[in-house]
Every structure is written in C-alpha cells, then in structure tokens.
FIDO-170730 format. One line per 2 residues: number of its first residue (from 1); their letters; for each residue y, z, x of N, C-alpha, C, O. Coordinates in Angstrom, 3 decimals, m for minus. Layout:
BEGIN
NUM = A = Y,Z,X,Y,Z,X,Y,Z,X,Y,Z,X  ... .
REM end
This chain:
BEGIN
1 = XX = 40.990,42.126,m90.873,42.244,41.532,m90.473,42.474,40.223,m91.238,43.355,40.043,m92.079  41.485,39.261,m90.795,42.361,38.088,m91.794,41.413,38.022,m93.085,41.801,37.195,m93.910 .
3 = XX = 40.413,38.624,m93.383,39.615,39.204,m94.551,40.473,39.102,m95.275,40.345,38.112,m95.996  41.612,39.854,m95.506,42.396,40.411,m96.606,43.049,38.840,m97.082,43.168,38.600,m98.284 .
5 = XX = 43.393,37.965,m96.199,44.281,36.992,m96.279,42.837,35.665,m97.212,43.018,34.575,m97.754  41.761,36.351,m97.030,40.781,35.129,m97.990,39.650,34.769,m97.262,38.655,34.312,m97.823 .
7 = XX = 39.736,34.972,m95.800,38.626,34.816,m94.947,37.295,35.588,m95.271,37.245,36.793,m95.519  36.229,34.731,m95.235,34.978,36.366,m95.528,33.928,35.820,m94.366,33.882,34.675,m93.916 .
9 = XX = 33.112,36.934,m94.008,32.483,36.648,m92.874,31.691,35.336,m92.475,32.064,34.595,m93.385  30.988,34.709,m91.833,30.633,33.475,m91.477,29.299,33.252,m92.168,28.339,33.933,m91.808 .
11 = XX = 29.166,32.358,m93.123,27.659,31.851,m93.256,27.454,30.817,m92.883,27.514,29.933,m93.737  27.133,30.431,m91.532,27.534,29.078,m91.053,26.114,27.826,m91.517,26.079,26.666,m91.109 .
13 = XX = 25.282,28.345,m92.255,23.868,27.587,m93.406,25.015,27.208,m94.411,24.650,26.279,m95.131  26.209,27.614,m94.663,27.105,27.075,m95.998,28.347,26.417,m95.711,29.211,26.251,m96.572 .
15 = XX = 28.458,26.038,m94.514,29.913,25.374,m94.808,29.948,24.083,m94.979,29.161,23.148,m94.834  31.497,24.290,m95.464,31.767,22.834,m96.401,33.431,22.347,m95.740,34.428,23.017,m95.467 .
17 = XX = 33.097,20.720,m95.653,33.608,19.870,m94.957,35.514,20.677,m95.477,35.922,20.946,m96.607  36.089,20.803,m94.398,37.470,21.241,m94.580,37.808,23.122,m94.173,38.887,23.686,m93.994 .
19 = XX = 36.550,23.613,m94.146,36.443,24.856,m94.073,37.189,25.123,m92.345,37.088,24.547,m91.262  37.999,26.409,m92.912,38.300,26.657,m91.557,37.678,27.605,m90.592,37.260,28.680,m91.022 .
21 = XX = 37.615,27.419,m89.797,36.098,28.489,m89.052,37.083,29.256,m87.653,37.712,28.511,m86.901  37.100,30.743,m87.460,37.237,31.150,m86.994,36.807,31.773,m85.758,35.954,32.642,m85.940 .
23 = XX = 37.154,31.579,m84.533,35.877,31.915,m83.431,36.688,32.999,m82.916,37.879,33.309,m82.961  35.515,33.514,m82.361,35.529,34.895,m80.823,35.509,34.778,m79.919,36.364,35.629,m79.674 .
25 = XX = 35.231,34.388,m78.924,34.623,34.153,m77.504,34.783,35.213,m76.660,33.706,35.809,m76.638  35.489,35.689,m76.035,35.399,36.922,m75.025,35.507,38.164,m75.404,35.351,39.140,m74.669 .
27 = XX = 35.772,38.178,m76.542,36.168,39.816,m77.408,35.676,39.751,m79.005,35.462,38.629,m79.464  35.534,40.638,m79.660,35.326,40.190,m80.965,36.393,40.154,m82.026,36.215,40.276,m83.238 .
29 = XX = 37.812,39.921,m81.229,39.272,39.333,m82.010,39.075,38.384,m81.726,38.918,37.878,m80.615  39.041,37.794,m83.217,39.326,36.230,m83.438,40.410,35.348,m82.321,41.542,35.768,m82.080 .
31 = XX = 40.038,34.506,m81.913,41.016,33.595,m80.638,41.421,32.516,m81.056,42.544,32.057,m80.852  40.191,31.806,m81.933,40.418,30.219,m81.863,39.840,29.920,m83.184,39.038,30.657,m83.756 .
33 = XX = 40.366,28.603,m83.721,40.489,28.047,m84.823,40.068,26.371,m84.842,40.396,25.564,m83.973  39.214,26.063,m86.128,39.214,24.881,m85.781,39.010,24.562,m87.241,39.130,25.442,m88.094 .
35 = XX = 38.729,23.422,m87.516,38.279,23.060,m88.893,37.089,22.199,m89.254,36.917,21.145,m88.642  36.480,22.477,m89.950,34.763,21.673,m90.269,34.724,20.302,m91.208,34.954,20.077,m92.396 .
37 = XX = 34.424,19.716,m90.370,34.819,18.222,m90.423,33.072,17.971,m91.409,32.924,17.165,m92.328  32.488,18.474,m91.114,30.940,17.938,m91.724,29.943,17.597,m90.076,30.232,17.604,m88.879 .
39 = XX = 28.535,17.292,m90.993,27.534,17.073,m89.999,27.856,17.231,m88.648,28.047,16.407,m87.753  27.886,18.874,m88.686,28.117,19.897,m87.787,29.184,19.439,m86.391,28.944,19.584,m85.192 .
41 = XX = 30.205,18.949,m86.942,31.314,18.612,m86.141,32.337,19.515,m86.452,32.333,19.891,m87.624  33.587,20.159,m85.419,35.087,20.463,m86.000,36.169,20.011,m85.279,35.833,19.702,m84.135 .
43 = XX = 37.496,19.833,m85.541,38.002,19.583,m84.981,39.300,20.783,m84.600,39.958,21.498,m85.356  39.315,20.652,m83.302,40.061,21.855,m82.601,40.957,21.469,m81.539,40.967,20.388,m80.950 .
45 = XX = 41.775,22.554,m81.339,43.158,21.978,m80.342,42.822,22.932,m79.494,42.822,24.086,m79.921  42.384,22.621,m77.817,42.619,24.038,m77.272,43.988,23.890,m76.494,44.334,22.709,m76.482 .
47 = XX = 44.774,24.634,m75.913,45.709,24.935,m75.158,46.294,23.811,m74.098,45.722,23.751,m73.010  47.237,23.047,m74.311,47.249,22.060,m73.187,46.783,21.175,m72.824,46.966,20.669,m71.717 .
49 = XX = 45.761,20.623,m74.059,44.737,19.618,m74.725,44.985,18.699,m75.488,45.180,19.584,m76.321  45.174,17.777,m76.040,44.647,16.802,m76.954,43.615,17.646,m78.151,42.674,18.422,m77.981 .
51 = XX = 44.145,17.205,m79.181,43.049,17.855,m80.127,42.068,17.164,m80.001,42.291,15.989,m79.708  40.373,17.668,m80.194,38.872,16.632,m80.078,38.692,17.001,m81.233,39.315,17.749,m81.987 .
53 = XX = 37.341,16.129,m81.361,36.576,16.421,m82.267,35.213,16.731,m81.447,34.689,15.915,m80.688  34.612,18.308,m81.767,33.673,18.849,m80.872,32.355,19.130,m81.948,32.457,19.314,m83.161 .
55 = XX = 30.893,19.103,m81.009,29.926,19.116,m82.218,29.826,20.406,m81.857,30.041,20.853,m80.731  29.283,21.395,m83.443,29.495,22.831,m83.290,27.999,22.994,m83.354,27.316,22.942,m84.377 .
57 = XX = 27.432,23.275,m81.668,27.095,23.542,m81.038,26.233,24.751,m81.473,26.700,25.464,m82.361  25.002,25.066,m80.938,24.543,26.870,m81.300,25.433,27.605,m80.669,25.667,28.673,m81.235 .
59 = XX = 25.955,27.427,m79.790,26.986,28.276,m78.627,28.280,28.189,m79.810,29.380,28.613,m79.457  28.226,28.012,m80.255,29.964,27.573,m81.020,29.691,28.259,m82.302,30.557,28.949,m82.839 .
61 = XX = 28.170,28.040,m82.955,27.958,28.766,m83.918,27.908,30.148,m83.972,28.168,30.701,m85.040  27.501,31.052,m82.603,27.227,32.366,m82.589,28.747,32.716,m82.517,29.003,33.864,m82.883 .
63 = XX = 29.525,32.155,m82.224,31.250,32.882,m82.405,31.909,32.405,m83.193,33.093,32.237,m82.902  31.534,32.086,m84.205,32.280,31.998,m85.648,32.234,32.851,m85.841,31.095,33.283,m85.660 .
65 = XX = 33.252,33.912,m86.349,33.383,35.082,m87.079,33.754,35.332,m88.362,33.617,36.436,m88.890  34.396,34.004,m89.105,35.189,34.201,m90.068,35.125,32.731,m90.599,35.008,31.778,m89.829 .
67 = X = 35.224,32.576,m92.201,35.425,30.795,m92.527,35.870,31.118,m93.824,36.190,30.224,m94.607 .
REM end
C-alpha cells in the first residue's frame, strides 16, 4: 500500500533523523504517523492532542511498519 508511494519496510537499527515512521497498533493497517527526530525520539500528533515529542520506546518500535 504505501510501498508503492516510496515507503519500504522498517529497519528501525537504520533510521535517520527526519525519517517518517509508520505505525500499526491494533491491526496490521498502518494508523499512525510520526517523524524521527534522532536519539530515539519522534514527534507525533495523536487525535485531539497537542503534538509531543515521544521517546520511541521498544513498544513503539515493534509497530513501525513502514519508514
């Protein structure tokens, strides 16, 4: 799905500051979006939120699907 558009699957040992990282959480369609700020931080907007800046987490790492 967004493969075609330039996305390729997650090597999350390689990302680089600006990368956009794609997550899963309850299904394995992509939901949420954030962007990789460096020394394992991103910054993300969820729903009705204030955008943060969140540290990406092992929990955050296993649902990257896409970058």
């Amino acid at each position: 799905m967004y493969q075609s558009q330039g996305f390729v699957a997650a090597d999350i040992s390689d990302l680089k500051r600006n990368d956009v990282l794609i997550f899963a959480f309850t299904t394995e369609e992509p939901m949420h979006f954030g962007i990789y700020l460096g020394n394992d931080n991103f910054l993300q907007h969820e729903r009705n939120k204030y955008s943060n800046v969140e540290f990406l987490s092992d929990s955050y790492k296993r649902r990257v699907k896409l970058v």
